[in-house]
C-alpha positions in Angstrom: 7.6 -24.2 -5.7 5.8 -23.5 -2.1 1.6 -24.6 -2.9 0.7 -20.7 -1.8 -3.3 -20.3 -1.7 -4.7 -17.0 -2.0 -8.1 -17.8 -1.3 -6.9 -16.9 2.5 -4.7 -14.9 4.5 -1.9 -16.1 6.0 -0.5 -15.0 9.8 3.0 -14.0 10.2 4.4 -17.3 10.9 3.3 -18.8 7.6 4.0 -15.9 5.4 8.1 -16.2 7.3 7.9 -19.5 5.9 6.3 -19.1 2.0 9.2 -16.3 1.4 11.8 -18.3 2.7 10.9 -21.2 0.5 10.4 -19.0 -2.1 14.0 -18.0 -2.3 15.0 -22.1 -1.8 13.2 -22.5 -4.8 14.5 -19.6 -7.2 18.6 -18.6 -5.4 19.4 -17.2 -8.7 16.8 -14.7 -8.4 15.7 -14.2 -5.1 17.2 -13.5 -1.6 15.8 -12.2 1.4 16.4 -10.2 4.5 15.0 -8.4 7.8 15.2 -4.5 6.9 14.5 -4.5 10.8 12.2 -5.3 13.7 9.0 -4.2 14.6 7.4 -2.5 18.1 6.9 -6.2 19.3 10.1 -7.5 17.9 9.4 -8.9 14.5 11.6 -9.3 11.4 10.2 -7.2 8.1 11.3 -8.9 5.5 12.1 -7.9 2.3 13.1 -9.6 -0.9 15.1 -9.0 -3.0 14.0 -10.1 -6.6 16.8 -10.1 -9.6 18.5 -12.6 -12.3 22.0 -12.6 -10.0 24.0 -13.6 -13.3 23.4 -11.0 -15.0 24.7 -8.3 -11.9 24.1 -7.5 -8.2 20.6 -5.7 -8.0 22.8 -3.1 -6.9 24.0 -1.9 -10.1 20.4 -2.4 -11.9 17.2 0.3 -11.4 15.3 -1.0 -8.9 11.4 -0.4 -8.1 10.1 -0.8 -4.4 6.6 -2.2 -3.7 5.2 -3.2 0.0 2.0 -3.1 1.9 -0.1 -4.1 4.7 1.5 -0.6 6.7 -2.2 -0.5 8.0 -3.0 -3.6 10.2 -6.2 -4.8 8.8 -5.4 -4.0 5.5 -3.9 -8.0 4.6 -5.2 -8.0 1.2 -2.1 -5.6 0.3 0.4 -8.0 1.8 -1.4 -10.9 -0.4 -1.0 -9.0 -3.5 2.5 -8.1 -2.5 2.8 -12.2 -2.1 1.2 -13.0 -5.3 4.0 -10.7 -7.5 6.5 -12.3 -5.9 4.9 -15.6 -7.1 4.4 -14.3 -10.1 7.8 -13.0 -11.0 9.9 -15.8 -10.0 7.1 -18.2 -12.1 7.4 -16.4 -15.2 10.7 -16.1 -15.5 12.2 -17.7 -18.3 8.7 -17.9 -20.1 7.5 -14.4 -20.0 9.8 -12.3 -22.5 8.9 -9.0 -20.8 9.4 -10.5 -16.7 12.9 -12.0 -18.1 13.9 -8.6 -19.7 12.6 -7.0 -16.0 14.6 -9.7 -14.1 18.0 -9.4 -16.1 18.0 -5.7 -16.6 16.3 -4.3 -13.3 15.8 -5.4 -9.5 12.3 -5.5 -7.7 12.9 -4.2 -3.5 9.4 -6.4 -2.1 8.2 -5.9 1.4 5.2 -7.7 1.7 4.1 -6.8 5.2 5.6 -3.8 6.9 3.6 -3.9 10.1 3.7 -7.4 11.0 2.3 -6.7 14.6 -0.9 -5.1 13.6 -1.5 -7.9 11.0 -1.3 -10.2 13.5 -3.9 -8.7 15.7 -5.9 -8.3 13.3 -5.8 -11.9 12.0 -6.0 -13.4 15.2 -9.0 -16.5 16.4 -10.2 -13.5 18.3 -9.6 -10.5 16.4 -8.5 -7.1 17.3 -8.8 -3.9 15.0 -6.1 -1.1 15.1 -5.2 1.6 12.6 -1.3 0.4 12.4 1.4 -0.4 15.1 0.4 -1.6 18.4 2.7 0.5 20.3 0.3 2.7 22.5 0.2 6.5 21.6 0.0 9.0 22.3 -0.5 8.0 25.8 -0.1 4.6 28.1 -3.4 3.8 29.7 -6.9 2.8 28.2 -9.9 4.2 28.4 -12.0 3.4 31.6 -15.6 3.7 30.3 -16.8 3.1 27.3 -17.2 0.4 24.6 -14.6 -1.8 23.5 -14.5 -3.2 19.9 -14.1 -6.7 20.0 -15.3 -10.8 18.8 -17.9 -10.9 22.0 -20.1 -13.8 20.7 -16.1 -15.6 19.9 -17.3 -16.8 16.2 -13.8 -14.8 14.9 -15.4 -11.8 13.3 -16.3 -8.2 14.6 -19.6 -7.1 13.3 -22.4 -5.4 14.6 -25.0 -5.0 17.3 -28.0 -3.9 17.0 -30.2 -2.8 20.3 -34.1 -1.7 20.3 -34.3 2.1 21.6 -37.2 3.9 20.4 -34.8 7.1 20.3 -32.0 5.2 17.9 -30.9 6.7 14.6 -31.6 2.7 12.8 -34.5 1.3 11.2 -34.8 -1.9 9.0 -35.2 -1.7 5.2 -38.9 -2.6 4.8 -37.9 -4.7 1.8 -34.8 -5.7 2.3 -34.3 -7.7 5.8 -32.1 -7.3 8.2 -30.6 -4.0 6.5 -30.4 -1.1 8.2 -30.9 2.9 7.0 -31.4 6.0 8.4 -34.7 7.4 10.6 -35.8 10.3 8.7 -35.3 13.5 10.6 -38.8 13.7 11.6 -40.3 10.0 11.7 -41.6 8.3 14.9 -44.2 5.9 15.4 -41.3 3.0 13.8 -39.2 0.1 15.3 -36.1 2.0 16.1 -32.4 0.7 17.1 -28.7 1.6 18.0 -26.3 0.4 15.7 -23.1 -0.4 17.6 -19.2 -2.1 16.7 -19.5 -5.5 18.3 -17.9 -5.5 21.6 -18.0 -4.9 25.2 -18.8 -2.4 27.6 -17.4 -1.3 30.8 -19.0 1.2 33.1 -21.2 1.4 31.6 -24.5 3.3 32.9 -27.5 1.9 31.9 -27.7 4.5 29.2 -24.6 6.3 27.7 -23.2 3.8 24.8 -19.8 5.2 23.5 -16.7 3.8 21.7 -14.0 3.8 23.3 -10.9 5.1 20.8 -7.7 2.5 21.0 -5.1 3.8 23.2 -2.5 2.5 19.7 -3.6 5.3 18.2 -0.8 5.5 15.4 -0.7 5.7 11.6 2.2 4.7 10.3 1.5 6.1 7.2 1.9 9.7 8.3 5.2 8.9 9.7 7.2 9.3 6.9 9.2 12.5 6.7 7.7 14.4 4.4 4.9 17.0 5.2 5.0 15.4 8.8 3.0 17.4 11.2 2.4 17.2 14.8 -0.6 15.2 16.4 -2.7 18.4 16.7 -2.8 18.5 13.0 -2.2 15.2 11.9 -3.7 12.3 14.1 -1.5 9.2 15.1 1.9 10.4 13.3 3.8 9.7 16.2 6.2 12.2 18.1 8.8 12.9 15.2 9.2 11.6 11.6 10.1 8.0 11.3 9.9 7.8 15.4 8.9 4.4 14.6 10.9 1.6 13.4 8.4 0.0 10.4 8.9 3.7 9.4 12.4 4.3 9.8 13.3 0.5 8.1 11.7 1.3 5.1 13.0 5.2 4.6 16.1 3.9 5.6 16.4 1.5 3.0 15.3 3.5 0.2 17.5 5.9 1.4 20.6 4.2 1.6 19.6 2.7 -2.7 20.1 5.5 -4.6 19.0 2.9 -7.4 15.4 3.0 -6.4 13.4 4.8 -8.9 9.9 4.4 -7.9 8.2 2.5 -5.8 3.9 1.4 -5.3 2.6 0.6 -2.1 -0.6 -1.6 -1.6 -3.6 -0.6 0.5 -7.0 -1.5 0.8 -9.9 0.0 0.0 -11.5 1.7 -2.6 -10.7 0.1 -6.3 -8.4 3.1 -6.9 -5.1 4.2 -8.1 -3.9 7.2 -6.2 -1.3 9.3 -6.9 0.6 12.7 -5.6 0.2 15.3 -4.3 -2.0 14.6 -1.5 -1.0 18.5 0.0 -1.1 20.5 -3.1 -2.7 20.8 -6.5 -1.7 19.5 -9.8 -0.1 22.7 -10.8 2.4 22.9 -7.9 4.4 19.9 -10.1 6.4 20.1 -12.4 4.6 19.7 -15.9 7.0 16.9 -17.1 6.3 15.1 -14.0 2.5 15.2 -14.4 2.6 13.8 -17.7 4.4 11.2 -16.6 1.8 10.6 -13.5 -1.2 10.6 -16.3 0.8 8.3 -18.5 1.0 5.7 -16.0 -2.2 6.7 -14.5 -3.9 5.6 -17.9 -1.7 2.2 -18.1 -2.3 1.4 -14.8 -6.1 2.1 -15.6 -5.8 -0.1 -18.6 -4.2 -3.2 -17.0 -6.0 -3.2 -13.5 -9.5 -1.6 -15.0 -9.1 1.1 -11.0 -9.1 4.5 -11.9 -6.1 6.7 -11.6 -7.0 9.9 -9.1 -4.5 12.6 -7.8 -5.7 12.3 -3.6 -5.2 16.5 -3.4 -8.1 16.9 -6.1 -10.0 13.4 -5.7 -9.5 11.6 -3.0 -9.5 13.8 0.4 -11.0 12.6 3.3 -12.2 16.0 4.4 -12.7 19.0 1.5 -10.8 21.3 4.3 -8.3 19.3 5.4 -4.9 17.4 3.7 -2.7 14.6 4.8 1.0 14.6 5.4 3.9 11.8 6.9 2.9 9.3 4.3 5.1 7.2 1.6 4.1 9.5 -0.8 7.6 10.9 0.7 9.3 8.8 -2.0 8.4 11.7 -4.6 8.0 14.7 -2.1 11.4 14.3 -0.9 13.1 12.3 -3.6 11.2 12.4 -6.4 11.2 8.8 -7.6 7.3 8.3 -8.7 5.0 7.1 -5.9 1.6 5.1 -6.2 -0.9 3.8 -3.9 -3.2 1.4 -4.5 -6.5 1.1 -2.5 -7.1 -2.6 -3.7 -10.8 -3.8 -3.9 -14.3 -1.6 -4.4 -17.2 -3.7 -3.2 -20.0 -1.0 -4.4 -18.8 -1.5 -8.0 -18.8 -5.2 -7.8 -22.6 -4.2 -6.6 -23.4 -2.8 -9.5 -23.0 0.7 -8.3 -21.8 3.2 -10.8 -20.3 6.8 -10.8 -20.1 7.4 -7.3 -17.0 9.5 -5.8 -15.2 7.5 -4.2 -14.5 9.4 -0.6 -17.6 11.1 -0.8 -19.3 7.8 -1.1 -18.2 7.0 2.3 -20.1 10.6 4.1 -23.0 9.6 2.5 -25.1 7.6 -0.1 -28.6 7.2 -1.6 -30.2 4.4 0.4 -30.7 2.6 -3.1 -26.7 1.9 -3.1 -26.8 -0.4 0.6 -29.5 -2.4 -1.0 -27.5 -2.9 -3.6 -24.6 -4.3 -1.3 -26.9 -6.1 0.7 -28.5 -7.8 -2.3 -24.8 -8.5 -3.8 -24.0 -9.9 -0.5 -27.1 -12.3 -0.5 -26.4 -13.4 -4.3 -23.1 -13.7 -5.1 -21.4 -13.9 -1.5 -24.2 -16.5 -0.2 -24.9 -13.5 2.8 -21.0 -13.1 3.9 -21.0 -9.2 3.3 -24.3 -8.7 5.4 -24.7 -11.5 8.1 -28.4 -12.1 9.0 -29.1 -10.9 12.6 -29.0 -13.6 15.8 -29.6 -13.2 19.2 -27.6 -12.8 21.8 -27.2 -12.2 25.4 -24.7 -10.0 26.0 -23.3 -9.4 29.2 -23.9 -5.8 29.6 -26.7 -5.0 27.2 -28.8 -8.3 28.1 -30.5 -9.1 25.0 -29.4 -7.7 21.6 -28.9 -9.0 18.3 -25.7 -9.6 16.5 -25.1 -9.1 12.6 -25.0 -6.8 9.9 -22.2 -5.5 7.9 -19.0 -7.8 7.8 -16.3 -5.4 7.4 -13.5 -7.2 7.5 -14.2 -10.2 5.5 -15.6 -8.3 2.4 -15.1 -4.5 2.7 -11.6 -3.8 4.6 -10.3 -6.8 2.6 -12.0 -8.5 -0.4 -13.2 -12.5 0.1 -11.9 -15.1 -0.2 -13.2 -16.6 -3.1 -12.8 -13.1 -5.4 -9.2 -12.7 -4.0 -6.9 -14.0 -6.0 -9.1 -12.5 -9.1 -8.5 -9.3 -7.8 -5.0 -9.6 -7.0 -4.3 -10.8 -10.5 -4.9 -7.0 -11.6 -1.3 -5.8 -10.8 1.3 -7.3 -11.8 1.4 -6.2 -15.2 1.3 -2.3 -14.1 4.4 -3.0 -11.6 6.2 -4.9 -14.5 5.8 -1.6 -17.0 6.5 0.8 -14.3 9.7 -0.8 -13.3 10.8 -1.1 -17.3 10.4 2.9 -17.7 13.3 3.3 -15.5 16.3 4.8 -16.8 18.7 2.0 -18.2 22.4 3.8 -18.8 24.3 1.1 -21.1 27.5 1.3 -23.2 27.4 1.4 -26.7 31.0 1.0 -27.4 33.7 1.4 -25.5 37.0 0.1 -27.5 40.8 1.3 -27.2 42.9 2.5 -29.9 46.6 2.1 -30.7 48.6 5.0 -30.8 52.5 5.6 -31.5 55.0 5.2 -28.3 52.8 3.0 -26.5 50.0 5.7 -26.4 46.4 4.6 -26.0 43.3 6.6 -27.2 40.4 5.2 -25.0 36.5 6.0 -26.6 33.9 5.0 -24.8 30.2 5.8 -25.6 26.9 5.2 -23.3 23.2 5.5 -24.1 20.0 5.8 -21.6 18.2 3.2 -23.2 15.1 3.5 -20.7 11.9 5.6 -20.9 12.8 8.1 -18.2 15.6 10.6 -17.9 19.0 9.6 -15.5 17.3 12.0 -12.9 13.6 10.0 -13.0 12.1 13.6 -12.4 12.0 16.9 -12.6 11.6 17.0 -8.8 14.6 15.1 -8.4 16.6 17.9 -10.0 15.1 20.1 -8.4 15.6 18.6 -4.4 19.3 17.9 -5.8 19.0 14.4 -4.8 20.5 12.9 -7.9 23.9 13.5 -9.9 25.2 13.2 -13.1 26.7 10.5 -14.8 30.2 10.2 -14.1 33.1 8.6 -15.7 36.2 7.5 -14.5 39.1 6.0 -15.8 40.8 3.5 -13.6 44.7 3.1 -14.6 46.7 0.0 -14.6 50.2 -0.2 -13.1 52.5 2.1 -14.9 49.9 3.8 -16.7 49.6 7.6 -17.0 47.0 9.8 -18.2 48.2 12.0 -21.0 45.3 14.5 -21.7 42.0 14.3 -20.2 40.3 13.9 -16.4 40.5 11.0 -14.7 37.2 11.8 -13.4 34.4 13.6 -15.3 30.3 14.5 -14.6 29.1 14.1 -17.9 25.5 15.5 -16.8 22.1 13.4 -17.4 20.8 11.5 -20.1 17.3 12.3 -21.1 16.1 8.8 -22.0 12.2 9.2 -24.1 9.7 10.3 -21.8 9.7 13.7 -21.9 11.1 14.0 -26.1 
């Protein structure tokens, strides 16, 4: 077994190589492949995670899980890692991950957009939202800011520059943090609060960021609810125009055994589910209560709450998102989950607040919180103390602040694998509530004249129905079970259909 440390990330090459010994280590119940190559010309892997002997993954229900679609967003391709791990570990020891492992498949893709990863991991960072394919246009801003490790010490944090007319002050008892200017203060110490990076241009006055000319989100690629870039920022020219995209919804696509699927995200502490366009009573009842019922066992194992993103979870009260891999249900309604791994404000102590809402604005009482959990129990690595430095635009500023990366964006190091522990009992139960069709006798009886009377009976032993969902049936994306009866030489079939839709079996969940 490959030594894997999750008290790290680990950059494309390395993770190539933990898979691939993974699957040395365990060929009875793993195997891997590329699903396809990414803008630069990467492999996305994808394992494949089954007990062989017991049937191809093929003929079992399978549940997807992936992550790391956004680039800086490695935590999710960790956790994706650490089930793997975990899986292949407790096989053989862990009653409920051998009856997941004989009876069902696991479809893992740890790191769907390898290229952004990679820039984002680099010795001298850079931060985009996904791909680094430029769009939607070719050339780079002229003027302007550019976010990037100036000072080369392998982070991006921030600057700080004296300017009596800045929007900053420092907290007067907490050092180094800064707040808000009230709306009608003077007479302070004042600053601009700036991305690290450099400027070119520049005027001697005007200080803008400049916006990345890879301005894609793969995660509003996907086909469902796509909308153009007037309406829906970086989702590229069509659906699945890019080829992460298109190698994942090809995939599921072409594995009708798929019946749900999680993919991991960072941040927030949260387990989100559909719809993220409509409200709760656009679905189907059956499927809801089926959302709530995982939604309070994922809440149980993993202590996030579960949130529907159309009622808790928008980033703008007007506006919805579309083109994301919430597709799996939209389109084929197999149940789709998100999780936004890691919430630094409640490991701060800070209680009840809502989640996006947080983000547009806060009491003042909550950053000191984070900056006194940062000094205590992360020895200052959320909130770096301020240095000088002389940069070569500004002259002489100050670099510091909030560490996004290293403790927001992704959580660190030394809390990682804690946190990444959280899932893999919520992945195990969602994959056993798949639908399980098995045959309770099928025996062939004797007749007279070399007649045969064949019986053959089958059960749904799962949770869920043979269709998964209601929205299933209703898209017409799934069939009945069917029998068939395959004759031997010289055989003929007497009375009956050779070939016969016997409908869907129900299964528990919604008796």
């Amino acid at each position: 077994m490959p030594d894997i440390a999750f008290d790290r990330f680990h950059r494309y090459a390395e993770l190539t190589a933990l898979l691939h010994d993974l699957v040395r280590e365990h060929p009875h119940l793993a195997a891997i492949e590329s699903i396809g190559r990414s803008f630069e010309g990467r492999e996305i892997w994808l394992l494949t995670i089954t007990h062989a002997a017991t049937g191809p993954a093929a003929d079992k229900p399978a549940f997807w899980v992936d992550g790391n679609i956004h680039a800086t967003e490695v935590a999710a391709s960790a956790a994706n890692l650490y089930f793997v791990q975990w899986l292949l570990t407790h096989y053989g020891h862990d009653p409920e991950v051998t009856r997941a492992l004989d009876t069902r498949a696991f479809y893992v893709c740890p790191r769907i957009n390898p290229d952004g990863a990679e820039w984002a991991l680099a010795d001298r960072p850079k931060w985009v939202r996904s791909s680094t394919r430029p769009y939607p246009f070719d050339d780079e801003e002229i003027e302007g800011l550019t976010v990037e490790d100036v000072d080369g010490d392998g982070r991006i944090l921030q600057m700080r520059v004296a300017d009596a007319n800045g929007l900053w002050k420092e907290h007067p008892d907490a050092p180094g943090l800064m707040i808000r200017r009230e709306p009608t203060e003077t007479g302070g110490n004042y600053y601009r609060v700036l991305p690290e990076g450099s400027l070119e241009g520049w005027d001697g006055y005007t200080l803008r960021v400049k916006k990345n000319k890879e301005g894609l989100d793969l995660n509003r690629n996907f086909p469902a609810s796509w909308r153009q870039e007037f309406e829906q920022l970086g989702a590229g020219p069509y659906p699945t125009s890019e080829p992460e995209v298109r190698a994942v919804v090809d995939f599921i696509a072409r594995h009708p055994n798929v019946c749900g699927g999680t993919t991991f995200h960072t941040w927030s502490g949260v387990l989100l589910r559909p719809f993220e366009h409509l409200p709760d009573e656009e679905m189907h009842a059956e499927d809801l209560w089926h959302y709530r019922r995982t939604g309070d066992k994922g809440r149980e194992l993993t202590g996030y709450p579960a949130l529907s993103v159309y009622h808790d979870f928008r980033y703008h009260p007007k506006q919805v998102i579309g083109g994301t891999f919430d597709w799996i249900y939209e389109h084929l309604g197999l149940y789709s989950w998100v999780v936004e791994i890691w919430s630094p404000m409640r490991e701060a102590g800070i209680e009840n607040y809502h989640f996006i809402d947080w983000f547009r604005d806060h009491p003042v009482d909550d950053d000191v919180k984070l900056w006194q959990w940062s000094r205590d129990q992360l020895h200052g690595l959320a909130h770096v103390p301020w240095q000088p430095f002389a940069h070569p635009q500004l002259g002489r500023i100050e670099i510091g602040g909030w560490n996004r990366f290293h403790a927001f964006s992704n959580p660190p190091p030394a809390l990682l694998e804690r946190e990444l522990r959280r899932f893999p009992r919520w992945l195990l139960w969602q994959a056993l509530t798949s639908p399980r069709l098995e045959l309770v006798t099928a025996e062939a009886e004797a007749l007279s004249g070399g007649l045969y009377k064949l019986r053959v009976v089958a059960q749904n032993t799962g949770w869920l129905p043979s269709y998964v969902s209601k929205r299933a049936l209703e898209r017409k994306v799934v069939r009945g079970a069917i029998a068939e009866i395959e004759l031997p030489s010289g055989a003929t079939l007497v009375q009956g259909k050779r070939r016969e839709d016997l409908g869907q079996l129900e299964g528990k969940a919604y008796k």
